[in-house]
C-alpha positions as CSV (number, residue, x, y, z in Angstrom):
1,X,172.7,200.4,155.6
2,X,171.7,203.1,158.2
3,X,168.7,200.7,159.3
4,X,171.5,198.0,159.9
5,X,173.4,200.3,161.6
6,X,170.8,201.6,164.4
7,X,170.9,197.7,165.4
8,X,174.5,196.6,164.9
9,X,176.8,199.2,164.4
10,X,178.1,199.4,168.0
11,X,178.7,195.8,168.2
12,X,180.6,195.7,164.6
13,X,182.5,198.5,166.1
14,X,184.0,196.4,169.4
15,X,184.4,193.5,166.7
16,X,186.8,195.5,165.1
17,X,188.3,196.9,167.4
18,X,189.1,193.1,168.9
19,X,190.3,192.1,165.1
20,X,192.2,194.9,165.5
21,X,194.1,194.0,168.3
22,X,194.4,191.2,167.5
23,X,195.7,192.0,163.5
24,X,198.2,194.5,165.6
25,X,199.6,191.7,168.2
26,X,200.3,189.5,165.3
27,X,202.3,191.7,162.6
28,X,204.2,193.6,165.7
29,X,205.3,190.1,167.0
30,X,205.8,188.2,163.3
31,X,208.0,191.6,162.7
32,X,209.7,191.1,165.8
33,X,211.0,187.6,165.8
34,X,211.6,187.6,161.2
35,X,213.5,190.8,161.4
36,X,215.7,191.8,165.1
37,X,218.6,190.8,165.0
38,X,219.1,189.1,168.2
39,X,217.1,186.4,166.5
40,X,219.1,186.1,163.6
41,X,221.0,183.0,164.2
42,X,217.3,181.2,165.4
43,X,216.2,181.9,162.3
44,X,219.2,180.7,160.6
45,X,217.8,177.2,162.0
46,X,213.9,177.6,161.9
47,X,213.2,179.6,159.2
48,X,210.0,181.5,158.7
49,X,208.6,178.9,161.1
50,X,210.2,180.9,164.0
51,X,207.7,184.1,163.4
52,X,205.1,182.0,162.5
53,X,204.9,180.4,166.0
54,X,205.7,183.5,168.1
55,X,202.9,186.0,166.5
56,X,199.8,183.3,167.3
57,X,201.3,182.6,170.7
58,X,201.2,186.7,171.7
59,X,197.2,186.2,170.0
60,X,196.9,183.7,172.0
61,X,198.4,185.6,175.2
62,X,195.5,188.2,174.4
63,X,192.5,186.3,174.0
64,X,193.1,183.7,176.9
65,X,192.9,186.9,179.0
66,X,189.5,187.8,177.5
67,X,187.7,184.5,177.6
68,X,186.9,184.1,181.0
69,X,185.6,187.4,181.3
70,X,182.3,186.5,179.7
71,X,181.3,183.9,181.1
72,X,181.8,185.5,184.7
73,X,178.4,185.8,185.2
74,X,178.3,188.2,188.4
75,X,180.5,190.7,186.7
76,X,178.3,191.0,183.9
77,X,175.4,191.7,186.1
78,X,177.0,194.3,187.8
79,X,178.7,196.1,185.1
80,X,174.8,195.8,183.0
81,X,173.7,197.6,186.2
82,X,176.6,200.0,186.1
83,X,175.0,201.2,182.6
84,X,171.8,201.7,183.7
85,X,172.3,205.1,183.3
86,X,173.9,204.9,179.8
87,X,172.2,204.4,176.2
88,X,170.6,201.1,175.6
89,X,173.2,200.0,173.1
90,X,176.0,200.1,175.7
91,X,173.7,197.9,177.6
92,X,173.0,195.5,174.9
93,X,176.9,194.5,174.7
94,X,176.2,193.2,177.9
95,X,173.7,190.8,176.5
96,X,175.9,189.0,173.9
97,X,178.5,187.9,176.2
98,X,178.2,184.1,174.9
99,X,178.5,185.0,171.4
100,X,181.4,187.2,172.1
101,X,183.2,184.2,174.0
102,X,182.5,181.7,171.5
103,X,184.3,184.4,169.2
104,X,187.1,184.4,171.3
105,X,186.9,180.7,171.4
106,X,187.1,180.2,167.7
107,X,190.3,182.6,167.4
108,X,192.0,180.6,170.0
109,X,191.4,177.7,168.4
110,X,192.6,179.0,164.6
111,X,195.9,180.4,166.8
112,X,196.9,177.1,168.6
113,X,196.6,175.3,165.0
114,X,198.9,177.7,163.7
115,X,201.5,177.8,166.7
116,X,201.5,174.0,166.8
117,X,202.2,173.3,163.2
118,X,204.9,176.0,163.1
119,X,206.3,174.5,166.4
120,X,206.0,171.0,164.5
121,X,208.3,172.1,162.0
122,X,210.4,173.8,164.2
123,X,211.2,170.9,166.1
124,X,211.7,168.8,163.1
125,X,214.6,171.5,161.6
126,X,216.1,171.6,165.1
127,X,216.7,167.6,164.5
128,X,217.8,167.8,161.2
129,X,220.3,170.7,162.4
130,X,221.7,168.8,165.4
131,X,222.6,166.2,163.1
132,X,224.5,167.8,160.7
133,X,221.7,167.9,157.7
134,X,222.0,171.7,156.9
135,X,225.3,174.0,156.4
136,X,228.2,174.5,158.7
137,X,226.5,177.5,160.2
138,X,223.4,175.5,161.5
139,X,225.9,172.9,162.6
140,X,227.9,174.8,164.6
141,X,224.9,176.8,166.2
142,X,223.7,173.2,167.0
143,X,226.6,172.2,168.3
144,X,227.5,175.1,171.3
145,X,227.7,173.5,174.1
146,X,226.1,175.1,177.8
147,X,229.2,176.1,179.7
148,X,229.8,178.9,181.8
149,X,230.7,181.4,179.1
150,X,228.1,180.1,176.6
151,X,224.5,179.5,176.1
152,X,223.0,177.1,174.1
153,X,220.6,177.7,170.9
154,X,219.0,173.9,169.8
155,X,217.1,172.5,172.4
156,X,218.2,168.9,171.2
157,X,220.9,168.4,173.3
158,X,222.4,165.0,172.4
159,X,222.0,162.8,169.3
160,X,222.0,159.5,171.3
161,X,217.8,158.7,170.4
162,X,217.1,157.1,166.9
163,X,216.4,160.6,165.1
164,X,212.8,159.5,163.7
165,X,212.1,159.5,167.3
166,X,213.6,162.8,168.5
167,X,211.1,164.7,167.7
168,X,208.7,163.0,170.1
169,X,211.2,162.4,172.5
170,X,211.8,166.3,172.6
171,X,207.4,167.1,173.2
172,X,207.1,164.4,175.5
173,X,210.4,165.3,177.4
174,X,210.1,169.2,177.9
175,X,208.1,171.4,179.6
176,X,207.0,173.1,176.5
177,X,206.2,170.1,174.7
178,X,204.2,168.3,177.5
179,X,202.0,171.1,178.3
180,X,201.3,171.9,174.5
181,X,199.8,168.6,174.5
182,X,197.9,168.6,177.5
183,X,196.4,172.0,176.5
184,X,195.8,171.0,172.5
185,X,194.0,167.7,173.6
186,X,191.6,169.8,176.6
187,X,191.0,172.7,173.8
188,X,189.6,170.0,171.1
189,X,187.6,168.3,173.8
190,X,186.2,171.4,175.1
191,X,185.7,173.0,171.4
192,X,184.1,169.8,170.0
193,X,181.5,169.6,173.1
194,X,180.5,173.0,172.5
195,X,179.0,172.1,169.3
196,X,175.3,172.3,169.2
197,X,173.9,169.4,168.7
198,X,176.5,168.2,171.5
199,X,175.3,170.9,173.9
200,X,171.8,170.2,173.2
201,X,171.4,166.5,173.4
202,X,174.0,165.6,175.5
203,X,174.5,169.1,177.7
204,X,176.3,166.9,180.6
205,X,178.7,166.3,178.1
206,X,179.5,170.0,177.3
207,X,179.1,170.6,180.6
208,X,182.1,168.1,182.0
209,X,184.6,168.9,179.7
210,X,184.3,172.2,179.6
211,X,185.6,172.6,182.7
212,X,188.6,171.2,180.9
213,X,189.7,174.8,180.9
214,X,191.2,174.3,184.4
215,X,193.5,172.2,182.8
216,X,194.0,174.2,179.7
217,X,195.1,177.2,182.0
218,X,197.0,175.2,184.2
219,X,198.9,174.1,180.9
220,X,199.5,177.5,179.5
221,X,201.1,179.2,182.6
222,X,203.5,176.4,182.8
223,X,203.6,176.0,178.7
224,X,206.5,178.7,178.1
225,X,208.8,178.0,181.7
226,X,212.0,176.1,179.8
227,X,212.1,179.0,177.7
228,X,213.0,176.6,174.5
229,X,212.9,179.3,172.0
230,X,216.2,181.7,172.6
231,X,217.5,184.7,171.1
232,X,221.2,186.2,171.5
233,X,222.7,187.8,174.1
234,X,224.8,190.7,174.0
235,X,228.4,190.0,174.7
236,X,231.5,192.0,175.3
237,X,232.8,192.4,173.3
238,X,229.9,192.0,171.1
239,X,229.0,189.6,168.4
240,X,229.2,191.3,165.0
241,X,227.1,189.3,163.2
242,X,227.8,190.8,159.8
243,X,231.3,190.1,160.3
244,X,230.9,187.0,161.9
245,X,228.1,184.7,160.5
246,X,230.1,183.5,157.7
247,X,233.5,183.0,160.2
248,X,231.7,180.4,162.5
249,X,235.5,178.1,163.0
250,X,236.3,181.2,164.4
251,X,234.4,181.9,167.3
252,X,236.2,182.5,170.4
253,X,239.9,183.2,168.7
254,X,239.3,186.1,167.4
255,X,238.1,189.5,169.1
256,X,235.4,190.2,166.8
257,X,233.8,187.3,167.1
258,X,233.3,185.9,170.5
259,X,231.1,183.1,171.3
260,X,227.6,184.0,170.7
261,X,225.7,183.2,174.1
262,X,221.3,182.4,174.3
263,X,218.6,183.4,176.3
264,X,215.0,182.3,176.4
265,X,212.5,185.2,177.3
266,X,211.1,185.7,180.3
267,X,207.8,183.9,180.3
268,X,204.8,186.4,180.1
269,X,201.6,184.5,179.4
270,X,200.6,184.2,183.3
271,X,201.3,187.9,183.1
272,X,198.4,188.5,180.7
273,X,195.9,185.7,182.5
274,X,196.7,186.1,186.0
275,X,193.6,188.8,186.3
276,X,191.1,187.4,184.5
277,X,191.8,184.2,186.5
278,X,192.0,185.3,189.8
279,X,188.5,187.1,189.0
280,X,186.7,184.0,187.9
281,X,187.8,182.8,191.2
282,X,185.9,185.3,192.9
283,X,183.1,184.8,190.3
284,X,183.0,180.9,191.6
285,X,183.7,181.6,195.5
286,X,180.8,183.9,195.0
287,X,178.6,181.1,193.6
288,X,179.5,178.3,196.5
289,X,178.7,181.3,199.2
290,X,174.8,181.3,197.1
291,X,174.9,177.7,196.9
292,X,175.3,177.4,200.8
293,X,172.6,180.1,201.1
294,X,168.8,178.5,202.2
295,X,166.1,178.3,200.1
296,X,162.6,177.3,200.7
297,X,159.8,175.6,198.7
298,X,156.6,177.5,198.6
299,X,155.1,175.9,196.1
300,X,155.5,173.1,193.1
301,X,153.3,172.5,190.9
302,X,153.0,170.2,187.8
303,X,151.8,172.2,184.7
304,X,150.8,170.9,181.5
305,X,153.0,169.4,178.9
306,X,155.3,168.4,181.3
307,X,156.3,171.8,182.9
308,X,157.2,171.9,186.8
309,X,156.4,175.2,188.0
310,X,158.6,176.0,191.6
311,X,157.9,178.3,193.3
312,X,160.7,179.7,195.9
313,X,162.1,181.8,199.0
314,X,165.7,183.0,199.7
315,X,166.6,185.3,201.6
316,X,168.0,188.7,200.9
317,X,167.1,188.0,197.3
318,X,165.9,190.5,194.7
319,X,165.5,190.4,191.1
320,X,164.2,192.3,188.0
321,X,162.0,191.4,185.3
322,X,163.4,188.9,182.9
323,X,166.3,187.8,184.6
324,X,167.3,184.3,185.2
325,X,168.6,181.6,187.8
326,X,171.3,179.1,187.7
327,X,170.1,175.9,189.5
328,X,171.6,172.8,190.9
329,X,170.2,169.3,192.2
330,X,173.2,167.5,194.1
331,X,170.6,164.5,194.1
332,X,171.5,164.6,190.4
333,X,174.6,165.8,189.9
334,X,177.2,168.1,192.2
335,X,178.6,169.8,190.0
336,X,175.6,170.6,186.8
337,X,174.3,174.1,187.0
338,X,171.7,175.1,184.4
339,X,169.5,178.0,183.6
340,X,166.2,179.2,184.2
341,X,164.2,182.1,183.4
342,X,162.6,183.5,186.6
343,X,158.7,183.7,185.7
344,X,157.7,185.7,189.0
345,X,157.7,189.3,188.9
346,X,159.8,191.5,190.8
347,X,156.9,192.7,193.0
348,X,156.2,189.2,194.1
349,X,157.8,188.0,197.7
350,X,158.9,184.8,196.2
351,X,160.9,183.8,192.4
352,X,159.0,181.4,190.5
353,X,160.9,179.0,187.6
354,X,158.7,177.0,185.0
355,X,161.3,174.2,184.1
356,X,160.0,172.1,180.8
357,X,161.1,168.4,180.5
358,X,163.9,168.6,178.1
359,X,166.8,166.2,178.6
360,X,168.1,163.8,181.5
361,X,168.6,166.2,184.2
362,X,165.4,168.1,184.0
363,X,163.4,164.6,183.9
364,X,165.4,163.3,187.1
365,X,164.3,166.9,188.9
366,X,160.7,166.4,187.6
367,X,161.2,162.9,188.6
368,X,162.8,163.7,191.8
369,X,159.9,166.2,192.6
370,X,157.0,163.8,191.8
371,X,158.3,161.0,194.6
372,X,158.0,163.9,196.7
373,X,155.2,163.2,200.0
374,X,151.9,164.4,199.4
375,X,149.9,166.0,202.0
376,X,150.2,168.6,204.8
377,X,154.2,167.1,205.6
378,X,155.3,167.5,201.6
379,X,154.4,169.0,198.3
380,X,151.6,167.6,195.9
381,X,152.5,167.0,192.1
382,X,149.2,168.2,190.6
383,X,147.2,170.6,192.7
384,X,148.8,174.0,194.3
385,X,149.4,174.6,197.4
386,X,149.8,176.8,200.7
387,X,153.1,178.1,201.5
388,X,155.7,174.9,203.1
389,X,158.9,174.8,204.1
390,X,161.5,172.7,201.6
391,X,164.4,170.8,203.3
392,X,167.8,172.7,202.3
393,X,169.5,170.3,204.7
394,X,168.0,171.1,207.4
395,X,164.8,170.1,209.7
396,X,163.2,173.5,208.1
397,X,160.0,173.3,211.0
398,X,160.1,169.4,210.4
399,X,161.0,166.5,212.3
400,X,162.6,164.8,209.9
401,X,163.4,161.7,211.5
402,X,160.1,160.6,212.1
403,X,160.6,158.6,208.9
404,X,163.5,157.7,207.1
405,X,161.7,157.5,203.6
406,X,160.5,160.9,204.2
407,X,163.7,162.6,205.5
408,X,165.5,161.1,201.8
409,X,162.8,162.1,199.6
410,X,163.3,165.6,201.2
411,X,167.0,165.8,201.1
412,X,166.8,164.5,197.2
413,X,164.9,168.0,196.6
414,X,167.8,170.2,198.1
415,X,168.2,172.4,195.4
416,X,170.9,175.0,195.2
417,X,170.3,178.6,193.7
418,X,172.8,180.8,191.9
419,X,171.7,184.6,190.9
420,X,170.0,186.3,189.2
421,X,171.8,187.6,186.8
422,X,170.4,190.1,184.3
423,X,169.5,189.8,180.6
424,X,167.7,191.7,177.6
425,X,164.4,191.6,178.8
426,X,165.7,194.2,182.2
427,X,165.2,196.8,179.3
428,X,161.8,196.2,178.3
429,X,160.3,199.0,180.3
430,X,162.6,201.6,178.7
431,X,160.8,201.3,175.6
432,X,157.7,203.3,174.7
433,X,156.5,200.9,173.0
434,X,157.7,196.8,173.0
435,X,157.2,193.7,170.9
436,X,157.8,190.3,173.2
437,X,158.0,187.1,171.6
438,X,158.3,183.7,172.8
439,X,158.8,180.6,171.9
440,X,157.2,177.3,173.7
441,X,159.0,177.3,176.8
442,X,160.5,180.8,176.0
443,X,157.9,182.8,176.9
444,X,158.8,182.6,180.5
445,X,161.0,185.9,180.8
446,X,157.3,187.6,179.3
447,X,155.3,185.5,182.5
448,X,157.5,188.1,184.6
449,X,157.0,191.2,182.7
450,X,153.3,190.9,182.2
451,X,153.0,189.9,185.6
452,X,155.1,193.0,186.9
453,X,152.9,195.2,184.1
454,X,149.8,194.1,186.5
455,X,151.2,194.9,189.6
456,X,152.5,198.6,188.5
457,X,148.8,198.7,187.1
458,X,147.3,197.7,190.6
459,X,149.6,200.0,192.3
460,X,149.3,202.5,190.0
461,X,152.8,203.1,189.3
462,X,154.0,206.6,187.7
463,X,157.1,205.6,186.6
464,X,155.7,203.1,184.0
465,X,157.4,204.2,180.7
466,X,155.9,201.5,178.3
467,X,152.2,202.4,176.8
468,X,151.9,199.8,174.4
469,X,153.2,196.2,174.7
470,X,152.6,193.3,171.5
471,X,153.0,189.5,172.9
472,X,153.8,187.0,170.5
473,X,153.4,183.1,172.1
474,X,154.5,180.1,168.8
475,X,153.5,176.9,170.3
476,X,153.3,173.4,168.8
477,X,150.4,172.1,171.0
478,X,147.6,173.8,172.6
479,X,148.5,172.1,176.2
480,X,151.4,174.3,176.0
481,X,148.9,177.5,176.7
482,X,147.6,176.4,179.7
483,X,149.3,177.1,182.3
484,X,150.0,180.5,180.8
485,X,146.1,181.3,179.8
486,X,145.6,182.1,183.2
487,X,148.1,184.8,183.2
488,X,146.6,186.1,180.1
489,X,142.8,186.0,181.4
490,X,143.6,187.9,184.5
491,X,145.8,191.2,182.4
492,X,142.8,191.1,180.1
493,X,140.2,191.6,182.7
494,X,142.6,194.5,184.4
495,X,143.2,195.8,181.0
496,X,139.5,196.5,180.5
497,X,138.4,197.6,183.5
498,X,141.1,200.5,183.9
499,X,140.3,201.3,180.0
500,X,143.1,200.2,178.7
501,X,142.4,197.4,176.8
502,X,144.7,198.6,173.7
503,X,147.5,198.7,175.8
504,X,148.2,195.0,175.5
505,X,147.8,193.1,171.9
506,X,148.7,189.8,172.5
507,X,149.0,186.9,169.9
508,X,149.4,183.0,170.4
509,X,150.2,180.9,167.1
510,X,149.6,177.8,167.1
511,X,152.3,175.6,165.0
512,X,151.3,172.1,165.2
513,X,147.6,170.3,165.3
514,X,145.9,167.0,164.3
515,X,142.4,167.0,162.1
516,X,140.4,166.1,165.3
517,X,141.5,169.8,167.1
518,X,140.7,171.3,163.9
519,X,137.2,169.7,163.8
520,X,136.7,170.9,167.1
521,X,137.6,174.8,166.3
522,X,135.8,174.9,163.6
523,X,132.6,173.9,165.1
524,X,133.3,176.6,168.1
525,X,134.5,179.0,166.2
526,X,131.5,181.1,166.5
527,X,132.0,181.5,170.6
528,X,133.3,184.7,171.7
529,X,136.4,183.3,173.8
530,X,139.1,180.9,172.4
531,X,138.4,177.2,172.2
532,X,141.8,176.7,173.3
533,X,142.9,179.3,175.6
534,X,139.2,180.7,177.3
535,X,141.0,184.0,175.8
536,X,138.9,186.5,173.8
537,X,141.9,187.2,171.5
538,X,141.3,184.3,169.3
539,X,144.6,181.7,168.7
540,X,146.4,181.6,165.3
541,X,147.3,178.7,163.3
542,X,150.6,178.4,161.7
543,X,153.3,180.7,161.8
544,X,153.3,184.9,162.2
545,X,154.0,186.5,159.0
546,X,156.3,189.2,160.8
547,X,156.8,191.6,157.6
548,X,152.7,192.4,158.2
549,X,153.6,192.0,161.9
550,X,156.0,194.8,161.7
551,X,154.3,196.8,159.4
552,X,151.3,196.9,161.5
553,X,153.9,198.0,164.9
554,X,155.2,200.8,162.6
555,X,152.0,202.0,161.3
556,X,150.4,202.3,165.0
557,X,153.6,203.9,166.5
558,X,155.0,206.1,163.5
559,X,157.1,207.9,165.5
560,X,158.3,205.9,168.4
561,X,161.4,203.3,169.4
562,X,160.1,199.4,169.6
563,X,161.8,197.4,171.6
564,X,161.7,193.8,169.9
565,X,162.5,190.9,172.4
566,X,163.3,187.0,172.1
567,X,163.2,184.2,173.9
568,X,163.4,181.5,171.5
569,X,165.6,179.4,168.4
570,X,168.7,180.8,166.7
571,X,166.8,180.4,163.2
572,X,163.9,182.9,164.5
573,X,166.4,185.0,166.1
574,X,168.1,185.6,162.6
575,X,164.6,186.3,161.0
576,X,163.3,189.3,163.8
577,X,166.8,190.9,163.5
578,X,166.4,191.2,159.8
579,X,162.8,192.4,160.2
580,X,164.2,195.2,162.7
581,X,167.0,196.5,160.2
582,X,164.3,196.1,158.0
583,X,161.6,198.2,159.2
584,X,163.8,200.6,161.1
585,X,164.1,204.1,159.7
586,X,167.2,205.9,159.5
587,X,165.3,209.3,160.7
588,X,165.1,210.1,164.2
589,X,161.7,211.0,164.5
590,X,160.5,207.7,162.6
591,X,160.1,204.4,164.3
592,X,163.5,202.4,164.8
593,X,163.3,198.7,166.3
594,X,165.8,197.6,168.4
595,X,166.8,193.9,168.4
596,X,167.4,191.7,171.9
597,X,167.4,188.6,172.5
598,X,167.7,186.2,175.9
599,X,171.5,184.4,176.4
600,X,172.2,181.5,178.3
């Protein structure tokens, strides 16, 4: 339990404290509307239904506030950065932003089933009472007409519609009823997009109707304006409703009972999303000012396995180890944004992105980038080359017009740049000691630490923290490792010449090969660098077994904090948390692992 805790305990504690509020929100507001008496007589028509609708809508008041504020990406960053000075696990919350929305996501959804289907029923007993179905009390609430001196209660104001089609009549009549159907329909669109194997194969998809939300808010400012559901008014004199509930005939004749007037609340929910909304809106005006901002090719290369390597300038920008870029093609789409790990290091006068061929938008940009002229005018697909200008627009040193097939296949490459925002991996070098593991494509985020390990080595930085750093590349083919073995090669040879060759053990599993590859190991197996790689560390085949993996960390570093970081699959996500609760130990002076893992 105390390993658990060291790893999760700060984060179950914000969880509950969210369940909290929102266990609070619902019982104050269920309480509210089953037992004042104001509401008395609406309950006399609705029933139970009547709480049951109000405590999900004040739920859902609270967590429409909180579910923008996650995904504003900017804010994030600069409240991460805010923390710097703060423990690591204050940090960490930082990094679990899109879990935390899609939690917030989830309880929305649960609360607009409930507040429909209570509304449903409401809307069905305010027909049957309109139209006599009930007692004389229900009747003669139904029945008050909207004068000057009275208010009404039943928002079904006339019997004159077949009453098997009142009830739609009423949603698609009323403010109320209009909007709850615009938002339901955006939520299940947005909610059933989200779902992975949507998001994965088809991430245009999720990314279109996601943007649904504008709608969805839109909806729920509006949603509560007619003010359908009313409670009393006081009168004078007042309405005794002890004395008078059972005397409905009369009402009006007699002092004690006057005319019992309605009111619909003041709508709050714009109230409660009015901040959160107008700070997206800086979140996104912020974006379009980066989007307008030049940036310049410098290099683009075509890697193995299909990986584009781009290499860019902007000005003004600065980044930190790990962090990541949000990056948009108009030539492909205007509005699609997507994520990329920044493989450059910090010390670096340019960022550097390795984008892998994973879905229709990143083939169009790989597409996009191999039409590209080759020569001393454009970029070549397959060899590197020296600093050029790209075209953002603009002649960028070129005269464009010289040929209108070269000026288009520049202006197809304008590429817009959004960040960087931080993530996990910002922490690495607060760690004494750290364990990096990637994933195939996901060992970009590492490409920038290692590379920003070599420059502090060149420069001999003091303020280097980390002394002992354990890489972990899982692959499933061997051209996967080249464009990374370079990398690799060049830290080793620094490594040994400063007389430090223990302070980097790295460790590249190999997870898919044919009989031919195995053939040809087994007859070089006897060379002293990799058949694979050109590494001296020789490659792995099949999977790490990470309880010897961890045990090994612990032994070497019995007393010292591991920093275990991911860039990779949900499923080996799930199995390095476990290992760190695992092999954590609840005494200070022991080694404790500490779990984080990249977010998009």
């Amino acid at each position: 339990m105390g390993n658990w805790i060291i790893n999760n305990g700060f984060t179950s504690f914000i969880l509950v404290v969210w369940m909290g509020i929102n266990i609070f929100l619902f019982v104050w507001f269920y309480l509210l509307y089953d037992l004042q008496d104001r509401f008395f007589y609406t309950r006399h028509l609705l029933g139970s239904a009547l709480a049951w609708a109000r405590a999900p809508a004040a739920v859902l008041n609270f967590n429409c506030m909180l579910i923008l504020l996650p995904v504003c990406r900017n804010l994030m960053s600069l409240i991460r950065g805010s923390f710097m000075c703060c423990g690591r696990t204050v940090r960490k919350q930082m990094d679990k932003n899109l879990s935390f929305h899609k939690l917030v996501a989830y309880m929305i959804a649960l609360m607009t089933a409930v507040h429909m289907v209570a509304h449903l029923l409401n809307v069905e007993w305010y027909n049957n009472s309109r139209r006599g179905v009930y007692d004389g009390l229900s009747t003669a609430l139904s029945n008050l007409e909207d004068t000057e001196s009275t208010t009404y209660l039943n928002p079904i104001r006339s019997t004159d519609v077949d009453a098997q089609q009142t009830p739609t009549y009423l949603v698609f009549t009323t403010i109320a009823g209009l909007t709850g159907v615009i938002i339901t329909l955006a939520l299940i669109l947005i909610i059933t997009s989200s779902m992975e194997v949507i998001r994965r194969s088809y991430f245009e998809v999720f990314w279109y109707t996601h943007h649904l939300f504008i709608i969805f808010f839109a909806g729920l400012v509006f949603h509560g304006a007619e003010r359908i559901v009313r409670g009393q008014k006081p009168t004078k004199p007042p309405h005794n409703l002890t004395f008078c509930k059972d005397r409905f005939e009369d009402w009006g004749r007699i002092p004690e009972c006057p005319i019992p007037q309605f009111a619909g609340g003041f709508p709050q929910t714009w109230m409660w999303v009015i901040g959160p909304m107008i700070l997206y809106l800086c979140e996104r005006l912020l974006r379009f000012i980066r989007y307008t901002q030049t940036v310049t090719y410098r290099k683009i290369v075509m890697r193995p396995s299909k990986v584009l390597e781009l290499q860019l300038v902007k000005t003004g920008f600065k980044m930190e180890v790990g962090q990541y870029v949000f990056l948009n093609c108009p030539a492909i789409s205007q509005l699609e944004w997507h994520p990329f790990t920044m493989t450059s290091a910090p010390e670096e006068d340019f960022f550097s992105i390795h984008i892998r061929s994973a879905g229709d938008w990143t083939d169009k940009l790989i597409s996009i980038m191999e039409q590209l002229p080759e020569g001393e005018q454009g970029p070549k697909v397959t060899g590197e080359l020296e600093p050029i200008p790209a075209i953002i627009g603009q002649e960028a040193g070129y005269t464009l017009d010289r040929s209108p097939v070269y000026h288009r296949a520049f202006y197809s490459a304008w590429m817009g740049v959004d960040g960087p925002f931080g993530t996990a991996s910002e922490d690495v070098f607060d760690y004494e000691v750290s364990m990096l593991v990637g994933a195939g494509i996901g060992v970009t985020p590492f490409a920038s630490i290692l590379k920003s390990i070599w420059y502090k080595f060149k420069d001999s930085n003091p303020k280097l923290r980390t002394r002992k750093i354990y890489f972990y590349w899982l692959c499933r083919e061997t051209h996967a490792f080249e464009w990374f073995a370079d990398l690799l090669q060049v830290l080793e040879k620094e490594m040994e010449e400063r007389g430090m060759g223990n302070f980097l053990t790295y460790n590249l599993f190999l997870t898919g090969w044919d009989q031919s590859h195995f053939n040809h190991v087994t007859v070089h197996f006897d060379k002293d660098t990799d058949v694979v790689t050109g590494l001296r560390q020789k490659t792995h085949y099949g999977r790490p077994n990470w309880d010897k993996e961890f045990e090994q960390v612990r032994k070497e570093n019995p007393t010292s904090v591991v920093g275990t970081f991911l860039c990779g699959p949900e499923g080996l996500a799930k199995v390095l948390e476990t290992k760190c609760a695992k092999y954590s130990d609840v005494n200070p002076r022991k080694t404790k692992f500490y779990f984080n893992k990249e977010n998009f």
